[in-house]
C-alpha positions as CSV (number, residue, x, y, z in Angstrom):
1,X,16.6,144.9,-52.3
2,X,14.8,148.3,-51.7
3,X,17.9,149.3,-49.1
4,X,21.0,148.0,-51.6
5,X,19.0,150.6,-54.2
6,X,18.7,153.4,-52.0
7,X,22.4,153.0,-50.7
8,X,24.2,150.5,-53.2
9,X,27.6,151.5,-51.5
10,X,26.6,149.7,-48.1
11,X,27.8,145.8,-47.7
12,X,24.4,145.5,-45.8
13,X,23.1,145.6,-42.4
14,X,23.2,143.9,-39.1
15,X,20.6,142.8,-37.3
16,X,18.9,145.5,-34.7
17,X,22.1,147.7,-34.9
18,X,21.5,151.2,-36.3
19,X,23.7,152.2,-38.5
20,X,24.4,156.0,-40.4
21,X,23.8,155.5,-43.9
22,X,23.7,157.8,-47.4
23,X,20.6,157.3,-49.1
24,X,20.3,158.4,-52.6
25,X,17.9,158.5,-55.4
26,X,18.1,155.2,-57.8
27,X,16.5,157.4,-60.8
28,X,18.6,160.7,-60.3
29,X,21.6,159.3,-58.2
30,X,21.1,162.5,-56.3
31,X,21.6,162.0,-52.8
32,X,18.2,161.6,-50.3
33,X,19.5,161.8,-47.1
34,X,22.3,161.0,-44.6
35,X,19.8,159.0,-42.2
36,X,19.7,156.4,-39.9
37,X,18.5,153.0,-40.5
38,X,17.9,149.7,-38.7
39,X,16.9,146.3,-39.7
40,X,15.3,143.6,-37.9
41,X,15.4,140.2,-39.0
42,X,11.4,138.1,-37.9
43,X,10.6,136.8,-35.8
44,X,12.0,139.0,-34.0
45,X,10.2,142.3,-35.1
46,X,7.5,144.4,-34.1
47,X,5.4,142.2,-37.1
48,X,7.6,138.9,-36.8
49,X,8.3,139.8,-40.2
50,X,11.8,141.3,-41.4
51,X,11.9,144.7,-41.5
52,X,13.8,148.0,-42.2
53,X,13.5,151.3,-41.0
54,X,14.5,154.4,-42.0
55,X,14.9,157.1,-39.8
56,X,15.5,160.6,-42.0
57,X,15.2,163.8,-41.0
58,X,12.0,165.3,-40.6
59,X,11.6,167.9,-43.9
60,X,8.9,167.3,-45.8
61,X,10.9,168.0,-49.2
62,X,13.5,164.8,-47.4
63,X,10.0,163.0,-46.7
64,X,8.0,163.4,-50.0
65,X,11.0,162.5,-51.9
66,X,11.6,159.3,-50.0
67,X,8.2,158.1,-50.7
68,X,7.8,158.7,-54.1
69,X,11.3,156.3,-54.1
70,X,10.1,154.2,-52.3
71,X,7.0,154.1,-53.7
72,X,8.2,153.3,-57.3
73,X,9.9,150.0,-55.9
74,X,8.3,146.5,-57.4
75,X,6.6,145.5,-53.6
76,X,6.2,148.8,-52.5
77,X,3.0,151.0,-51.3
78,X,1.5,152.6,-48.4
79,X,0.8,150.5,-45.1
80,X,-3.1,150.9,-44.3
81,X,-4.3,152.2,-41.5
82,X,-2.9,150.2,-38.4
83,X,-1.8,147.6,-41.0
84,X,1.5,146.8,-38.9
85,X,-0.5,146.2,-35.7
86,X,-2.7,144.3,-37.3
87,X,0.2,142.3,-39.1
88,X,1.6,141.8,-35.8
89,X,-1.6,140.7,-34.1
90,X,-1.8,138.1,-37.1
91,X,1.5,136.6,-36.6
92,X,1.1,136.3,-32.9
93,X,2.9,138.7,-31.8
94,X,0.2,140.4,-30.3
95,X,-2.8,139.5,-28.7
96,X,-6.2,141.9,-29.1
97,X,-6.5,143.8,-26.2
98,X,-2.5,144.5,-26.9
99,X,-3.8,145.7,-30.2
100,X,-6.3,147.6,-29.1
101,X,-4.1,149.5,-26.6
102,X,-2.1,150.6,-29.0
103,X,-5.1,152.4,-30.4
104,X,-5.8,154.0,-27.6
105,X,-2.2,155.0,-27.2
106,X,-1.9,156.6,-30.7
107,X,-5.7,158.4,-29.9
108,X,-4.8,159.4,-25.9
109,X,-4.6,162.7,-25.2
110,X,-4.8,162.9,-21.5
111,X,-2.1,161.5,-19.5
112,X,-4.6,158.8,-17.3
113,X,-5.7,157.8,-20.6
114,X,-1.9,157.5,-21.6
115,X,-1.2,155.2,-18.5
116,X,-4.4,153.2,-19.2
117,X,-3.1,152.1,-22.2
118,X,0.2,151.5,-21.4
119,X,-1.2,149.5,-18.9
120,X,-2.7,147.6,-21.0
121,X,-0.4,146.9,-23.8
122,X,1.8,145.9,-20.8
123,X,-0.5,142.5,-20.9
124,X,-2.2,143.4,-17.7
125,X,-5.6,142.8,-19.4
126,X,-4.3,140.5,-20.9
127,X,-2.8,138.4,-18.2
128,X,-5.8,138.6,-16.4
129,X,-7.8,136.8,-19.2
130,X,-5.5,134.3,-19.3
131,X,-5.6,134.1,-15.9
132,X,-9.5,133.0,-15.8
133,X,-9.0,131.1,-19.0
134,X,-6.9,128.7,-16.7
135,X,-8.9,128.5,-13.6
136,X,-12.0,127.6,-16.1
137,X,-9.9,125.1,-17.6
138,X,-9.3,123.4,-14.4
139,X,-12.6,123.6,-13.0
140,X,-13.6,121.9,-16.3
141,X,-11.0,119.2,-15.6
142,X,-12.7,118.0,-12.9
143,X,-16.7,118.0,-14.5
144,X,-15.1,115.8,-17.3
145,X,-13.9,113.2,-15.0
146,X,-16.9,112.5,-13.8
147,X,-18.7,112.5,-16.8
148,X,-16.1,110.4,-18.9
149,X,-15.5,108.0,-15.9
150,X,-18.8,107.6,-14.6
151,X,-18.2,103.9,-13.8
152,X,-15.2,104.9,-11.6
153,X,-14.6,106.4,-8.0
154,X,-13.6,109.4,-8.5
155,X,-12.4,111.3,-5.5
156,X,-14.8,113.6,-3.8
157,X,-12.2,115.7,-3.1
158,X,-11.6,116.2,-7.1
159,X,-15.4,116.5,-7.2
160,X,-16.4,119.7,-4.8
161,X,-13.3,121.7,-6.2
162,X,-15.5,122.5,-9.4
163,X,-18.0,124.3,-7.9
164,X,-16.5,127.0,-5.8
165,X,-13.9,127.7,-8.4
166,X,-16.7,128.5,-11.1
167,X,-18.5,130.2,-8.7
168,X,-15.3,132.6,-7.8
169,X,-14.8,133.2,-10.7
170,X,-17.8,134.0,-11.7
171,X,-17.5,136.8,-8.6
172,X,-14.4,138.3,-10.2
173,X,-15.3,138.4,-13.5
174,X,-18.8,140.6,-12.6
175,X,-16.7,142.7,-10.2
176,X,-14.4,143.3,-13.5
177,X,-17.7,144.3,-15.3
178,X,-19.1,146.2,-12.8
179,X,-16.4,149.2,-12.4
180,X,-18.8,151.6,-13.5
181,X,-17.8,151.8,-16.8
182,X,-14.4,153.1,-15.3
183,X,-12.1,152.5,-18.5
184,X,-14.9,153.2,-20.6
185,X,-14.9,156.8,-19.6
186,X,-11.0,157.2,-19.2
187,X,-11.2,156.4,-22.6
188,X,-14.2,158.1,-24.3
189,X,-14.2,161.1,-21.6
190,X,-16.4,162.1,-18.6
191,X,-19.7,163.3,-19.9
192,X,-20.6,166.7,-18.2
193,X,-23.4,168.6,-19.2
194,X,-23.9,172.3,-17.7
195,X,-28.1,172.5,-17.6
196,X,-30.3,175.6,-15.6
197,X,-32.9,177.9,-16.5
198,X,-32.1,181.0,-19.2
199,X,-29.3,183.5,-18.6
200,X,-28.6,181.5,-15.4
201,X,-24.7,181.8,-16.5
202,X,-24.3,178.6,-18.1
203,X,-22.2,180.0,-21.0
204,X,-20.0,182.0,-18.3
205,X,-18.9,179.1,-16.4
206,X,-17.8,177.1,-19.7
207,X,-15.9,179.8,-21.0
208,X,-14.6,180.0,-17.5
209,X,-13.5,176.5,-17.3
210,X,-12.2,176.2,-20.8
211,X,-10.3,179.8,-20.5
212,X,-11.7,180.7,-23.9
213,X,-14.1,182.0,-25.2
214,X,-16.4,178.6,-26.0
215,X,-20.1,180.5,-26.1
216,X,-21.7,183.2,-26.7
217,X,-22.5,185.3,-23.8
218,X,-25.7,187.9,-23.7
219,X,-27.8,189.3,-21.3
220,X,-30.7,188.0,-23.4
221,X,-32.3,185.1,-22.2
222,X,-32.2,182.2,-24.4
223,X,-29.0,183.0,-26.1
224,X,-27.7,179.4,-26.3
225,X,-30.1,177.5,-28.7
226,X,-28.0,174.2,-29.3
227,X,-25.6,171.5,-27.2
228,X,-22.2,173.1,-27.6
229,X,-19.3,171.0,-26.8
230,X,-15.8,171.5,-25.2
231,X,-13.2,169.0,-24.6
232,X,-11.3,169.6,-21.4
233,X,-8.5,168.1,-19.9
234,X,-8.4,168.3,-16.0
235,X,-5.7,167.1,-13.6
236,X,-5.2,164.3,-16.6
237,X,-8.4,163.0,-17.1
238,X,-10.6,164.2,-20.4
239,X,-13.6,165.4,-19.7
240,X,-16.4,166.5,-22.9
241,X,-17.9,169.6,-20.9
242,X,-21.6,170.7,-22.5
243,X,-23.5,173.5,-22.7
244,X,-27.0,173.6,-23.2
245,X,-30.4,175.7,-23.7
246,X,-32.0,177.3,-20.7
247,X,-34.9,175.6,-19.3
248,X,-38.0,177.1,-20.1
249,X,-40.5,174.3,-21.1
250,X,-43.5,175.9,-20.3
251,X,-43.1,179.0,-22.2
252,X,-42.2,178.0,-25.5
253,X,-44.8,176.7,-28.7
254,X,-44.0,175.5,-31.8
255,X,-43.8,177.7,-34.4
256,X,-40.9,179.9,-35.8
257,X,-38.3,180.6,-33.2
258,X,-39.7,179.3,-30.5
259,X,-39.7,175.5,-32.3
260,X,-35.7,176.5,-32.7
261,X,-36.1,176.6,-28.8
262,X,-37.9,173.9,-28.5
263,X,-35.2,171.0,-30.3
264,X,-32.9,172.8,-28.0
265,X,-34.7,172.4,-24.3
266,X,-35.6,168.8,-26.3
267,X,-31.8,168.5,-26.7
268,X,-31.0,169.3,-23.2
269,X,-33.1,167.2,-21.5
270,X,-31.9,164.3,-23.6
271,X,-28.1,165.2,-23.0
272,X,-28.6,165.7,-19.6
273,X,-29.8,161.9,-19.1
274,X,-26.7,160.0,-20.9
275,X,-24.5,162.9,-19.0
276,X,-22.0,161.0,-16.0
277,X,-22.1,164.3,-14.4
278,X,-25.0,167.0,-14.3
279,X,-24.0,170.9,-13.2
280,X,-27.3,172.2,-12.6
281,X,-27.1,176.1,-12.6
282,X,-29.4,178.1,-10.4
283,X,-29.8,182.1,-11.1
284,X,-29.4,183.0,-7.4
285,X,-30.8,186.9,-8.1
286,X,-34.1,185.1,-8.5
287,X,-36.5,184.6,-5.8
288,X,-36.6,181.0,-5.7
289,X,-34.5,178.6,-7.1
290,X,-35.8,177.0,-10.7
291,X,-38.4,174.1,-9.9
292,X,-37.5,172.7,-13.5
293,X,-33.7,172.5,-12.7
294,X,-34.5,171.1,-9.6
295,X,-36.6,168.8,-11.1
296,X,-33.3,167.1,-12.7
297,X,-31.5,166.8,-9.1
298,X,-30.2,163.4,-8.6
299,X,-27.0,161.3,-7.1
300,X,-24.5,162.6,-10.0
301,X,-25.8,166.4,-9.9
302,X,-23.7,169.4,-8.5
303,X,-25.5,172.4,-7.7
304,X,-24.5,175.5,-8.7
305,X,-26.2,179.1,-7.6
306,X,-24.9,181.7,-9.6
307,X,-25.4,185.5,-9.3
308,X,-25.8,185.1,-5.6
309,X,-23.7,188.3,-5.0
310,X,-26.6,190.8,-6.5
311,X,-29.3,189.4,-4.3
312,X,-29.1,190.0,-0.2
313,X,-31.3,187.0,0.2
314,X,-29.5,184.5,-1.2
315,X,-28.7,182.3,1.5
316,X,-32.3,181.2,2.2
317,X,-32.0,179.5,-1.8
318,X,-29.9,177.4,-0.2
319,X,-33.1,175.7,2.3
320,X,-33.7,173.1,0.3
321,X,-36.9,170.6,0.0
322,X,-36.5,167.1,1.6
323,X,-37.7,165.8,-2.6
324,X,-34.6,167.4,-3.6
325,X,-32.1,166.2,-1.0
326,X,-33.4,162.7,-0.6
327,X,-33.0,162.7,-4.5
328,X,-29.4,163.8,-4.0
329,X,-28.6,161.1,-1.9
């Protein structure tokens, strides 16, 4: 009904063929747009319902005028928020993990996260759920028959087949779980948090790696007071990079701006132990390298000596305790 309003001189359309129509305005009989326009007929729909689509042209005076049309039509409004996912998903034409890779589609911004959900909406997920769903169903098969035919002989070779299929798949489905949290990150984005003493040159190397200017840099130590965030993209994978306060825990109080301070160190610390990846900056014009940077070293840290061009001696920073490489490792 909507389409014979907006183009009353069209006989009507056929099925998943696009055709060129002239749309016009039922109220004004002014004319809309010259615009393409497809129907599909459910089931055999994105939804599984019927459906029409209008492809105009892209102005925003062609667009605005179209909805308020449309809207104005008795059945007519807005779709919601993912509505015709969902409608789809309802009428079985998706299942949930298809749904929820279309999500992530619509949010990716990175082209591994782009692939990921493709991926996904391309049932792979899903076909391996499905998958286990059968070899379950099977391995219950056979516990059944010996429980609803006790009385009866049944095979031993039916029997043992239970057991080692439950316990393989029991194997693949925690080697599914345990990737690391893999497609967790591709999704969300690799936590990296930059952490090092004061006026180390933490600010300098985000602003470096973003190519902007992200912080603020000063000579002054303890310039960066908060957890300042920059979202990356690198060789197609998103990665939330983070600057942080300089480490100085045993200098500050808490009173005035040295409580400021303090949240941020507090902040630091606390970012730097939910981070995937930790860049610990070193100043490498100091004497010694910063004991409570090293303090942080672990199996997802990088070190980083900065500065190491000002100070002849820089090489023997680089001697480092057994503590600190055995915590490396």
């Amino acid at each position: 009904q909507s389409f014979q309003a907006l183009s009353p001189s069209q006989k009507g359309l056929q099925p998943r063929k696009t055709s060129v129509v002239s749309l016009m305005n039922p109220q004004t009989l002014e004319a809309i747009d010259s615009a393409m326009v497809v129907g599909f007929k459910g089931p055999a729909s994105f939804t599984g319902e019927d459906v029409i689509e209008y492809h105009c042209h892209g102005s925003p005076a062609i667009l605005e005028e179209m909805m308020e049309v449309l809207a104005k039509m008795d059945g007519h409004r807005l779709a919601n928020h993912g509505e015709f996912t969902r409608r789809a998903f309802e009428n079985g034409k998706l299942d949930l993990t298809e749904a929820e890779a279309i999500a992530d589609l619509i949010d990716a911004e990175t082209k591994a996260q782009k692939e990921q959900a493709l991926n996904q909406m391309g049932g792979a997920l899903s076909n391996l759920y499905h998958k286990w769903a059968e070899e379950l169903t099977k391995a219950l098969a056979y516990i059944e028959a010996i429980i609803d035919f006790p009385d009866e002989d049944v095979p031993d070779t039916e029997t043992v087949k239970a057991k080692p299929a439950v316990e393989t798949l029991q194997k693949e489905i925690a080697y599914h779980l345990n990737d690391n949290r893999r497609g967790e990150r591709l999704r969300n984005g690799l936590q990296v948090v930059i952490i090092g003493a004061p006026n180390a040159g933490k600010s300098s190397l985000v602003n470096a790696l973003a190519q902007r200017d992200v912080a603020i840099v000063s000579d002054i130590a303890g310039t960066t007071r908060d957890v300042i965030e920059v979202h990356l993209n690198l060789g197609g994978y998103p990665v939330i990079l983070a600057d942080t306060a300089g480490l100085r825990p045993n200098q500050i109080g808490e009173k005035g701006q040295e409580a400021i301070e303090s949240e941020g160190i507090r902040r630091a610390l606390k970012r730097s132990s939910e981070a995937d990846l930790k860049i610990l900056m070193f100043d490498g014009s100091a004497e010694n390298l910063d004991e409570d940077t090293l303090n942080l070293v672990d199996k997802n840290s990088i070190l980083f000596v900065n500065k190491i061009d000002i100070n002849p001696n820089a090489k023997d920073l680089f001697n480092l305790p057994p503590r600190i490489t055995d915590a490396a490792q």
